[in-house]
C-alpha beads as a LAMMPS data file, in Angstrom:
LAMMPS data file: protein, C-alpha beads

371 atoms
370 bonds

1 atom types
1 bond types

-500.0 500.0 xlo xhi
-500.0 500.0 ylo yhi
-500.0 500.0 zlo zhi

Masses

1 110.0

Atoms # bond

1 1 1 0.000 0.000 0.000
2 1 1 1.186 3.390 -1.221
3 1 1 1.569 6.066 1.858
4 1 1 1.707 9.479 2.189
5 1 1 4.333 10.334 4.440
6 1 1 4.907 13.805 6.146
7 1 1 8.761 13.939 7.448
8 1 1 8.893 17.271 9.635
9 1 1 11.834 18.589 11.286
10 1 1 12.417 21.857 13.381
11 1 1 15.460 22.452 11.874
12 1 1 16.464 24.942 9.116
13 1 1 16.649 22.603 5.867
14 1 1 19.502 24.436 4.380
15 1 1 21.667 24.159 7.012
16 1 1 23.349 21.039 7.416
17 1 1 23.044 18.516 10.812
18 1 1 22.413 14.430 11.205
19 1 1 18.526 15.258 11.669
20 1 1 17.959 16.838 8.426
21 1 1 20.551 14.334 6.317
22 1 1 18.562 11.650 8.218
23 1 1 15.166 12.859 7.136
24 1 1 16.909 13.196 3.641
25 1 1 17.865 9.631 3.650
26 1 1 14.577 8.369 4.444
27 1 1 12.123 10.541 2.198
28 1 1 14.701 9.441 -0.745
29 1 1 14.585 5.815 0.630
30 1 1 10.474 5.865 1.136
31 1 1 9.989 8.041 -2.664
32 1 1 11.897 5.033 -4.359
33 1 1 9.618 2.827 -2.991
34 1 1 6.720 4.207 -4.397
35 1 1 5.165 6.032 -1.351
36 1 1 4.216 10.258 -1.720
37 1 1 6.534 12.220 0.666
38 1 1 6.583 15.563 2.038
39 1 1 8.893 17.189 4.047
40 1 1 8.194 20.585 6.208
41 1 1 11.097 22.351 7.615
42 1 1 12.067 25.937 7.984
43 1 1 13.804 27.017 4.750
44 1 1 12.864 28.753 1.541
45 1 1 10.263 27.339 -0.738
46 1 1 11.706 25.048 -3.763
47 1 1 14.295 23.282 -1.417
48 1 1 16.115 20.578 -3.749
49 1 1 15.200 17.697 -2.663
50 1 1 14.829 14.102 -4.645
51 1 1 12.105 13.214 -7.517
52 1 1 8.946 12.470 -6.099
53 1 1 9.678 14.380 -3.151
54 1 1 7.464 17.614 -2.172
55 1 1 8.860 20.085 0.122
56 1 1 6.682 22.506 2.293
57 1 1 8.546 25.991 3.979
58 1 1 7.393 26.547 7.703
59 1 1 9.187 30.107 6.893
60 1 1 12.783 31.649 7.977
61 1 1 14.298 30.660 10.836
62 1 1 16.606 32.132 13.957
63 1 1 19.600 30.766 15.479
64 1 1 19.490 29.111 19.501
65 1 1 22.133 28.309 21.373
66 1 1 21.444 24.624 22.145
67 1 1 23.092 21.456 23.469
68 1 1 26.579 23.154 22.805
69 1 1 26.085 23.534 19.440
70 1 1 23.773 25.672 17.462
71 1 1 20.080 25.301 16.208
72 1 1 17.903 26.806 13.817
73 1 1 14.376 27.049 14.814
74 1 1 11.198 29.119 12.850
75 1 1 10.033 30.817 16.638
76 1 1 6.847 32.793 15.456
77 1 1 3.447 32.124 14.867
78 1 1 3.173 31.497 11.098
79 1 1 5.410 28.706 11.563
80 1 1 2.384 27.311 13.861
81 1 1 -0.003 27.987 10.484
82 1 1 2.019 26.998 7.978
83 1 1 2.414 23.479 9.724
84 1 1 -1.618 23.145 10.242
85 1 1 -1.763 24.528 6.330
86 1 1 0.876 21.689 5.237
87 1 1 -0.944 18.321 6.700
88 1 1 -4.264 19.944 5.205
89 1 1 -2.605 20.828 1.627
90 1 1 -0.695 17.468 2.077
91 1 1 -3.260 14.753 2.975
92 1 1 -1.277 12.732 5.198
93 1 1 -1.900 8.726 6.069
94 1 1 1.187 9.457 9.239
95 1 1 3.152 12.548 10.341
96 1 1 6.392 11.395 11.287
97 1 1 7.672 13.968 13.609
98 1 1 11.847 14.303 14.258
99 1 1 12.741 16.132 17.369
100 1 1 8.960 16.239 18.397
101 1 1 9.847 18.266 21.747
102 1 1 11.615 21.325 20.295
103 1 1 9.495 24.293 19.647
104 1 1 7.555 25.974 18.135
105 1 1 6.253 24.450 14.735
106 1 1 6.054 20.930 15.757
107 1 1 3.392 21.184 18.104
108 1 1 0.598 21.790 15.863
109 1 1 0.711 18.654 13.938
110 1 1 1.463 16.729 18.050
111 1 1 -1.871 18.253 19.305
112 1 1 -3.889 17.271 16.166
113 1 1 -6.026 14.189 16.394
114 1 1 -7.181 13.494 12.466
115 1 1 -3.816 11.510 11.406
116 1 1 -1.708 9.342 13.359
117 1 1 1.489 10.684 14.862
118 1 1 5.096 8.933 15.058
119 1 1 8.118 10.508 16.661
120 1 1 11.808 10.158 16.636
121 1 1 14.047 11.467 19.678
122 1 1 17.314 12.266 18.189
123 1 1 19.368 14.195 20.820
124 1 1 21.134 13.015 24.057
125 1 1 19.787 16.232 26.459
126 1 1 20.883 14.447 30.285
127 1 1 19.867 17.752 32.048
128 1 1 18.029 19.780 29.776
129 1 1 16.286 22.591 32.083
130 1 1 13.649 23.124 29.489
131 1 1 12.715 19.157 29.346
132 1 1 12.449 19.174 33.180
133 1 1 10.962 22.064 33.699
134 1 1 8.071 21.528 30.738
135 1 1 7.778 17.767 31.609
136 1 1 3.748 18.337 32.710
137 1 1 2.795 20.024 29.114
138 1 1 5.424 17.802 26.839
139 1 1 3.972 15.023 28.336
140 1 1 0.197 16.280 27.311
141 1 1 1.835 17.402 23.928
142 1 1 3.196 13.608 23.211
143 1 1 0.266 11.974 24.688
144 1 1 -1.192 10.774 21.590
145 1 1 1.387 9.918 20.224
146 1 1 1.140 6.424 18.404
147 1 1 4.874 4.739 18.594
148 1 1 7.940 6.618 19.608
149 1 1 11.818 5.550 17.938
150 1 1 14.979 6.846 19.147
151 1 1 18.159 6.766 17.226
152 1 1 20.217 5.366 20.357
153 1 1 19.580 4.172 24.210
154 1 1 21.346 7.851 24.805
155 1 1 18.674 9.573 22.797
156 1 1 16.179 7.546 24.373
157 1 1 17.138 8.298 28.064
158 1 1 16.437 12.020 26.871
159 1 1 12.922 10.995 25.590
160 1 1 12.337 8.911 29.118
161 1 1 13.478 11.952 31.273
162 1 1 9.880 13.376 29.706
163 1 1 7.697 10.548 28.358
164 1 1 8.342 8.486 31.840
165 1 1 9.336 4.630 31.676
166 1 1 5.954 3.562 30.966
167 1 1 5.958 4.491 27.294
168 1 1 7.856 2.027 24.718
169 1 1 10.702 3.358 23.194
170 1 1 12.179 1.654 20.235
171 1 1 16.209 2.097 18.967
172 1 1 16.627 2.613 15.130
173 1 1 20.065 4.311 14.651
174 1 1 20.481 6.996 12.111
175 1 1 20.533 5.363 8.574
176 1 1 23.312 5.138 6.308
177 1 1 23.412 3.989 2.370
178 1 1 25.937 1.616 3.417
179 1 1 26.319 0.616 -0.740
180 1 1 27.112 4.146 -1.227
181 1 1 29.742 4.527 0.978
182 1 1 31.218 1.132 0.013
183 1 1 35.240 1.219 -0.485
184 1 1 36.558 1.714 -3.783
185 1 1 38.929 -1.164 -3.976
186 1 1 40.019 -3.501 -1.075
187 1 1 43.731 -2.686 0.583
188 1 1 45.762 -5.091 1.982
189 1 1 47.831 -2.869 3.564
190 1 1 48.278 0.689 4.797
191 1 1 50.715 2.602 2.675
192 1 1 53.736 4.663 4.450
193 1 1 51.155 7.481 4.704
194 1 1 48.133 6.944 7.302
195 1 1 45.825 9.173 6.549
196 1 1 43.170 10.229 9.324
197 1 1 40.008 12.411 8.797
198 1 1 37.655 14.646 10.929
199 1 1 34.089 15.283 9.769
200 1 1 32.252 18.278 11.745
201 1 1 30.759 21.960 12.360
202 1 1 33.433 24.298 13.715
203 1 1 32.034 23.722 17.300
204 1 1 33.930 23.234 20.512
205 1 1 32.634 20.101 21.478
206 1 1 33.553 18.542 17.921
207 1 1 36.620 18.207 19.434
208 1 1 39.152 19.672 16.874
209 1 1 41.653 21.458 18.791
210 1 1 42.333 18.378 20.704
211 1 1 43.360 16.143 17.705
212 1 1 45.119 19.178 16.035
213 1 1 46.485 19.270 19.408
214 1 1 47.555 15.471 19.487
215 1 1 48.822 15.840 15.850
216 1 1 51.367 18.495 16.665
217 1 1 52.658 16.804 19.702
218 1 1 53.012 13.255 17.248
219 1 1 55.168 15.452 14.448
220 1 1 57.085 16.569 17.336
221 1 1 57.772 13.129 18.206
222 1 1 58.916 12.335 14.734
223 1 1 55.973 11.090 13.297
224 1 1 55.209 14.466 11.271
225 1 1 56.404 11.967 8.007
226 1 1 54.112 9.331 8.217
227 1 1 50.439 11.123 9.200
228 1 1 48.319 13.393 7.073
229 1 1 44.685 15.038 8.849
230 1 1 42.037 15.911 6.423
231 1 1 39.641 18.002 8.282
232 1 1 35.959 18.333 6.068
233 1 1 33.177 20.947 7.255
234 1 1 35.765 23.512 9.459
235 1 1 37.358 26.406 7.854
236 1 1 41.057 26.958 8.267
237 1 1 42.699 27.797 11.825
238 1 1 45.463 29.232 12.338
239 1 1 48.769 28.242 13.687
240 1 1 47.241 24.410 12.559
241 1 1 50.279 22.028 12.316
242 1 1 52.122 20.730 8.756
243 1 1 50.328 18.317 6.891
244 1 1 46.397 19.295 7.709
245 1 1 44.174 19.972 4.782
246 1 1 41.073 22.150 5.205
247 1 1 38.558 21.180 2.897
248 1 1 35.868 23.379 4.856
249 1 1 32.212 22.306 3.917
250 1 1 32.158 19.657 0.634
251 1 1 29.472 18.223 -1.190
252 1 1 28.308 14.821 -0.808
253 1 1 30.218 12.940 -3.932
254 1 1 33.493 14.908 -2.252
255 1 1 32.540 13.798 1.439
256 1 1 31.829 10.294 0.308
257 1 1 36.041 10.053 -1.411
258 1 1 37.000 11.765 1.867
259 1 1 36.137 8.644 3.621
260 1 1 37.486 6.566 1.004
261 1 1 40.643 7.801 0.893
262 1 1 40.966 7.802 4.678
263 1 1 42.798 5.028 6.714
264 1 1 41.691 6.220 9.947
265 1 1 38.569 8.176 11.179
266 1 1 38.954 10.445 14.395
267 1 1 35.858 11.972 16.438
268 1 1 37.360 13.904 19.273
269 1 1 33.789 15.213 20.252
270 1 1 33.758 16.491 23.713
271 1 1 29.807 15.633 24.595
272 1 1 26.267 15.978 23.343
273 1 1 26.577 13.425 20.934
274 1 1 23.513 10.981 20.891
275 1 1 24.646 8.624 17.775
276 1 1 27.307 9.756 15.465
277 1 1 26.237 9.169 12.071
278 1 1 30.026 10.087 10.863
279 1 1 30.886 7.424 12.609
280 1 1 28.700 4.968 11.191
281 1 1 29.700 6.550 6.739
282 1 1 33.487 6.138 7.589
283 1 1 32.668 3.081 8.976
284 1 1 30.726 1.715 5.875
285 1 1 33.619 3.302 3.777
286 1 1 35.973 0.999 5.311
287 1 1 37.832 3.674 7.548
288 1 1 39.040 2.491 11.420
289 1 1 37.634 4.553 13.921
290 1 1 38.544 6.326 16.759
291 1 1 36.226 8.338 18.790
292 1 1 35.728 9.485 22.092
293 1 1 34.108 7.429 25.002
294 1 1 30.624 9.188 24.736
295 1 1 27.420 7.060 25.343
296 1 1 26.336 7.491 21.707
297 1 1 29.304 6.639 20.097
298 1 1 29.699 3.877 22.460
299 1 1 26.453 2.003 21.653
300 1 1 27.447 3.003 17.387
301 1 1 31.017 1.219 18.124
302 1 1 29.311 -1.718 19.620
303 1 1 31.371 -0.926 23.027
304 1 1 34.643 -0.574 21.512
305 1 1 34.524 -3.828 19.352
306 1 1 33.907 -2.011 16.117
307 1 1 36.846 0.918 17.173
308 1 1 38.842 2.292 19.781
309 1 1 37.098 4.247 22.739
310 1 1 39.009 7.067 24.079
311 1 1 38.517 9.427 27.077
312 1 1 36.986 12.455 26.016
313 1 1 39.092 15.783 25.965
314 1 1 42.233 13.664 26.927
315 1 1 44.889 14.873 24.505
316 1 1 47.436 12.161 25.922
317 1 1 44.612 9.713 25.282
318 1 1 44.827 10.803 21.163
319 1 1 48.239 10.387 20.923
320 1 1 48.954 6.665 22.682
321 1 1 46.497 5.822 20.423
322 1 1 47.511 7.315 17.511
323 1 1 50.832 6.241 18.024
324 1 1 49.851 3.015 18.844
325 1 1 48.380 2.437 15.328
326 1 1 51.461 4.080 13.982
327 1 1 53.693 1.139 15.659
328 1 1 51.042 -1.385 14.443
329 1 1 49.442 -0.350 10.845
330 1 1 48.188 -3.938 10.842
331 1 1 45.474 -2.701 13.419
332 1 1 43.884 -0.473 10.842
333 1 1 42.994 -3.166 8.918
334 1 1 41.920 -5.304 11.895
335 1 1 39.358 -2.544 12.585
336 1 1 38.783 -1.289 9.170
337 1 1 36.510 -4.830 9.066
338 1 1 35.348 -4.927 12.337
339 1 1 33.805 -1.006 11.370
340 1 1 32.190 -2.216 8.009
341 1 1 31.109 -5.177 9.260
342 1 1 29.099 -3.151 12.399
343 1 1 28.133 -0.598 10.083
344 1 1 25.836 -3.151 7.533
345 1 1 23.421 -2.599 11.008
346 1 1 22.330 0.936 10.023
347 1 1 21.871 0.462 6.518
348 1 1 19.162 2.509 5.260
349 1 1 17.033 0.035 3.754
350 1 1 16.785 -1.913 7.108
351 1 1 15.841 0.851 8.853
352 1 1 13.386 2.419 6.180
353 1 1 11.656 -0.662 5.885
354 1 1 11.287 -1.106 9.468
355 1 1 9.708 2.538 9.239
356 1 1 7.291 1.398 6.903
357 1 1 6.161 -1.322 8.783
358 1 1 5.798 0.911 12.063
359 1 1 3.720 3.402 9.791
360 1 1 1.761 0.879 8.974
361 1 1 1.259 -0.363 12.215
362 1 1 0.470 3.061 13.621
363 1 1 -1.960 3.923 11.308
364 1 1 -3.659 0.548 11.408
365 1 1 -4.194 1.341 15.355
366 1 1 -5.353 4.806 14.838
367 1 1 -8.177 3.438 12.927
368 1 1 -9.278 0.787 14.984
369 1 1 -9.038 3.366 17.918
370 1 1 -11.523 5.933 15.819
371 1 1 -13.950 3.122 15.019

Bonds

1 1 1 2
2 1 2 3
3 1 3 4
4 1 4 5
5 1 5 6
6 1 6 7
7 1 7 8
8 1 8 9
9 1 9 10
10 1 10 11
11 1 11 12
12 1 12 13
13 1 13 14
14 1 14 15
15 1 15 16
16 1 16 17
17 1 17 18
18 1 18 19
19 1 19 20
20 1 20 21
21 1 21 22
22 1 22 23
23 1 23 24
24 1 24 25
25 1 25 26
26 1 26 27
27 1 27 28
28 1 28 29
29 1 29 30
30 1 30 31
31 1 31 32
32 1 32 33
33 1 33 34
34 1 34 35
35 1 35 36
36 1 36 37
37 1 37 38
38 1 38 39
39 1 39 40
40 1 40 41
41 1 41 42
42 1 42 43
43 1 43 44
44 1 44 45
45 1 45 46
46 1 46 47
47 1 47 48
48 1 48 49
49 1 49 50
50 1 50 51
51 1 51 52
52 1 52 53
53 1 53 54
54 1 54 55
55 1 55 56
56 1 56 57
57 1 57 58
58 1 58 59
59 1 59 60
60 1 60 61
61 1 61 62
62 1 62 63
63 1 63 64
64 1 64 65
65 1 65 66
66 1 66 67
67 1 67 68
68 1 68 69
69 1 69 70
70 1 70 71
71 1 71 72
72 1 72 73
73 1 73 74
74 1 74 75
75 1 75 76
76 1 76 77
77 1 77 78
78 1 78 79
79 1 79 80
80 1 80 81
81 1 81 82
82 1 82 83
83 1 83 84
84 1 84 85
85 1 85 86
86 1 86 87
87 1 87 88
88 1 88 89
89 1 89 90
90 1 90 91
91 1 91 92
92 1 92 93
93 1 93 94
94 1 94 95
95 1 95 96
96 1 96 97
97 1 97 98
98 1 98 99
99 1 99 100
100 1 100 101
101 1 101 102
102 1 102 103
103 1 103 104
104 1 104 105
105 1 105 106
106 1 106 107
107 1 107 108
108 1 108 109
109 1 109 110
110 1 110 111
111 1 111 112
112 1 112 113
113 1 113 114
114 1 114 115
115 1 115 116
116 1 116 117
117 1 117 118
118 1 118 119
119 1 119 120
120 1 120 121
121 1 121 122
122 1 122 123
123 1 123 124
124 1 124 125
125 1 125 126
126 1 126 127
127 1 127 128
128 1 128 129
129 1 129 130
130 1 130 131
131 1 131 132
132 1 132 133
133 1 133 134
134 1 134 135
135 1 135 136
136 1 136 137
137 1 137 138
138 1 138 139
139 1 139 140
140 1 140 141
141 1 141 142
142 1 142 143
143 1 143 144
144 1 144 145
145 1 145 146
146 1 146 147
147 1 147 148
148 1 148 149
149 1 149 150
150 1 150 151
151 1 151 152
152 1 152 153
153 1 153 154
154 1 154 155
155 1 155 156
156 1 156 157
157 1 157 158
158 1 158 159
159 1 159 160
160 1 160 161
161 1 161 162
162 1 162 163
163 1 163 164
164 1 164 165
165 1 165 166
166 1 166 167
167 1 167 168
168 1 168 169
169 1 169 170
170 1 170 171
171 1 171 172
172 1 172 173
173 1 173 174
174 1 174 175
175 1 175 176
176 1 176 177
177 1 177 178
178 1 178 179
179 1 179 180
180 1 180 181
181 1 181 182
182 1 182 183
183 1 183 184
184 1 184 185
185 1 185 186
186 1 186 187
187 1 187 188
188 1 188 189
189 1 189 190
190 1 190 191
191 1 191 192
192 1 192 193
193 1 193 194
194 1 194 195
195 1 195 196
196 1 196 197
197 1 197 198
198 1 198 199
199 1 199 200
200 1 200 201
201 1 201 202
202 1 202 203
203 1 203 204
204 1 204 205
205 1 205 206
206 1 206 207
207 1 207 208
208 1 208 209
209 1 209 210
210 1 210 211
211 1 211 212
212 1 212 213
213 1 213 214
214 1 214 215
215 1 215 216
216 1 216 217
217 1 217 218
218 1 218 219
219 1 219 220
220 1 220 221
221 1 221 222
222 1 222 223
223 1 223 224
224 1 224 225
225 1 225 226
226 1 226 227
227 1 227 228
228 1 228 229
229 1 229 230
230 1 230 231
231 1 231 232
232 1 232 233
233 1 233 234
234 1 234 235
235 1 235 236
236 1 236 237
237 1 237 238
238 1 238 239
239 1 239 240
240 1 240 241
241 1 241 242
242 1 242 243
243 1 243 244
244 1 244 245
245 1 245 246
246 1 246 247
247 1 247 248
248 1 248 249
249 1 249 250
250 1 250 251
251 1 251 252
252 1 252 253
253 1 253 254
254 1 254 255
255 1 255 256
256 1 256 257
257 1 257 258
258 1 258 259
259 1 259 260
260 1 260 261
261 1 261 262
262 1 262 263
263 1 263 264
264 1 264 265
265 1 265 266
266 1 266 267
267 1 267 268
268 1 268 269
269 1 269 270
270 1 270 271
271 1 271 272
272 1 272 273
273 1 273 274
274 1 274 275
275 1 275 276
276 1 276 277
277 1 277 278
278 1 278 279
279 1 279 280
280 1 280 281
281 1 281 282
282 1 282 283
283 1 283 284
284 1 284 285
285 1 285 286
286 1 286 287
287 1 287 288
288 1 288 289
289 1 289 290
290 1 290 291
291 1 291 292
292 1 292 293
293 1 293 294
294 1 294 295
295 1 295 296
296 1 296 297
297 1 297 298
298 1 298 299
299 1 299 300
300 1 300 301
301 1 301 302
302 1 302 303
303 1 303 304
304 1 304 305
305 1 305 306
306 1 306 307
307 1 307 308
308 1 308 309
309 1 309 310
310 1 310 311
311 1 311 312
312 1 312 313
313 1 313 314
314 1 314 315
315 1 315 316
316 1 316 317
317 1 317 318
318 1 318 319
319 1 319 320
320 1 320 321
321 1 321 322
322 1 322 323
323 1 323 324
324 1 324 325
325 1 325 326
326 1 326 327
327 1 327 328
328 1 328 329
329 1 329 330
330 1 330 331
331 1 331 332
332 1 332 333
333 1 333 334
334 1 334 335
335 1 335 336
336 1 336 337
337 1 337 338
338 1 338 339
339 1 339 340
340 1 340 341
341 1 341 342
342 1 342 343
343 1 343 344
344 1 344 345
345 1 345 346
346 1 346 347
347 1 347 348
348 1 348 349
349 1 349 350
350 1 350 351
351 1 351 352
352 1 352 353
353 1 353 354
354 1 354 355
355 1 355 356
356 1 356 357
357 1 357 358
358 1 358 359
359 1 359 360
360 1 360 361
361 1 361 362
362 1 362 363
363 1 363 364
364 1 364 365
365 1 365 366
366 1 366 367
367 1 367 368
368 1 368 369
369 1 369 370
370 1 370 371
């Protein structure tokens, strides 16, 4: 049965961030498949998006600081009516709400009761004042709400803090192409070069400073001939060491070669991170990993069997294990298959389909419950 699907997210469409390139993934995923989807976000009218694939403006948005990083939200009132105009215009069998708790726009199409509602909690939030605070009236907003996903068992703590521990919660981590990420050709062997990459917004906690950090202190040491940092979606600082290329913000056939090309994969993030779905592409491209001991990259790294864990913000931390790869190359390839091999668990058409059937499910509910 052909759906109509309404993807919404708070989030400003044009500006890049896992929710929006996960609600990307899936309205491509669901518009192959033969289902009509729309997608409402704050942006401009005419966003590209894929064939088949109707976009609907909830008008411009602001910037909030938020969760250490930056978000931004359409904060005014025709936000509220262009979301109650959309699932009119729209027509659709299930609203599929990302981020359902974030204001402003999203709670229209929670409080309406003429099509069923499905929610994903994306965002690890541990002590988020405005969750606690709110908990009474989120807890009215989400109360009809007919299944509820999370992308990890971080993100899901945050939507337990407000739904309570009564309501089921199910984990479906941020989907991936896998096939499209795919290595180019197979190595054997690391060359003499091993080539590590960072993938993020020019944010504190991303972590950069410490890995430039570790970097310089491993060139010091003498290995300065044998690494090369690739750094995709930062601009240039200054004073970085030798041998770092800024490739600031790339598009997605450029992104996909940057993991490709790299041997190792370092995520230095400092907190806030619920999944890490840059972990989960340089995993599928065949890249080791390395990231920080955070709950969601934990749970994504399968508790360090799929890559190394290291203590967060610990620049002496970076460079053992740096160095220890450096002494033992053969451990990039050990984890190179232990990454693709975890990563074939997020692939997109697993998850999408297991969407579909929760639609489905939700919908088939919503109408027994009218009758």
């Amino acid at each position: 049965m052909a759906l109509r699907i309404l993807l919404v997210s708070p989030y400003a469409w044009h500006i890049p961030g896992g929710v929006n390139h996960h609600i990307r993934q899936l309205s491509e995923a669901f518009s192959k498949k033969q289902h009509k989807v729309g997608v409402v976000a704050p942006g401009q009218p005419g966003e590209a998006l894929a064939a088949g694939v109707s976009f609907y403006s909830l008008g411009p948005s602001r910037a909030f600081a938020a969760n250490g990083s930056v978000a931004n939200l359409a904060l005014h009132p025709l936000a509220w009516r262009r979301m109650q105009q959309t699932i009119k215009a729209f027509k659709p069998d299930i609203i599929h709400i990302h981020e359902p708790l974030v204001p402003l726009a999203n709670y229209p199409a929670l409080m309406q009761d003429e099509v069923p509602v499905l929610a994903t909690f994306h965002a690890y939030f541990p002590n988020n004042p405005f969750y606690r605070f709110a908990r009474p009236l989120l807890r009215r907003l989400t109360s009809k709400l007919c299944r509820v996903v999370a992308v990890s068992q971080a993100a899901e703590s945050t939507a337990r803090m407000v739904l309570g521990p009564q309501v089921p919660v199910e984990c479906l981590g941020n989907p991936v192409d896998v096939a499209a990420y795919a290595p180019r050709e197979k190595h054997s062997q690391v060359s003499k070069w091993i080539n590590l990459l960072f993938v993020g917004r020019p944010e504190p906690r991303k972590g950069l400073p410490i890995l430039l950090e570790a970097f310089r202190s491993l060139e010091k040491r003498g290995f300065g001939d044998r690494l090369r940092l690739t750094v995709v979606g930062s601009p240039p600082i200054k004073g970085a060491p030798n041998h770092v290329a800024f490739l600031g913000r790339v598009p997605q056939n450029a992104l996909i070669r940057a993991y490709q090309d790299a041997d190792v994969f370092c995520a230095p993030s400092t907190g806030g991170e619920s999944f890490g779905i840059v972990l989960v592409e340089a995993m599928a491209a065949g890249a080791a990993v390395l990231a920080s001991d955070l709950p969601g990259y934990r749970e994504v790294l399968d508790n360090g069997q799929a890559g190394m864990l290291i203590e967060p913000g610990a620049v002496h931390a970076w460079i053992r294990a740096l160095e220890d790869l450096l002494k033992d190359p053969a451990k990039i390839m050990r984890l190179s298959q232990a990454a693709q091999d975890r990563a074939r668990c997020f692939d997109l058409g697993h998850i999408a389909d297991r969407l579909l059937k929760l639609y489905e499910e939700s919908i088939g509910t919503y109408v027994a419950r009218s009758h």
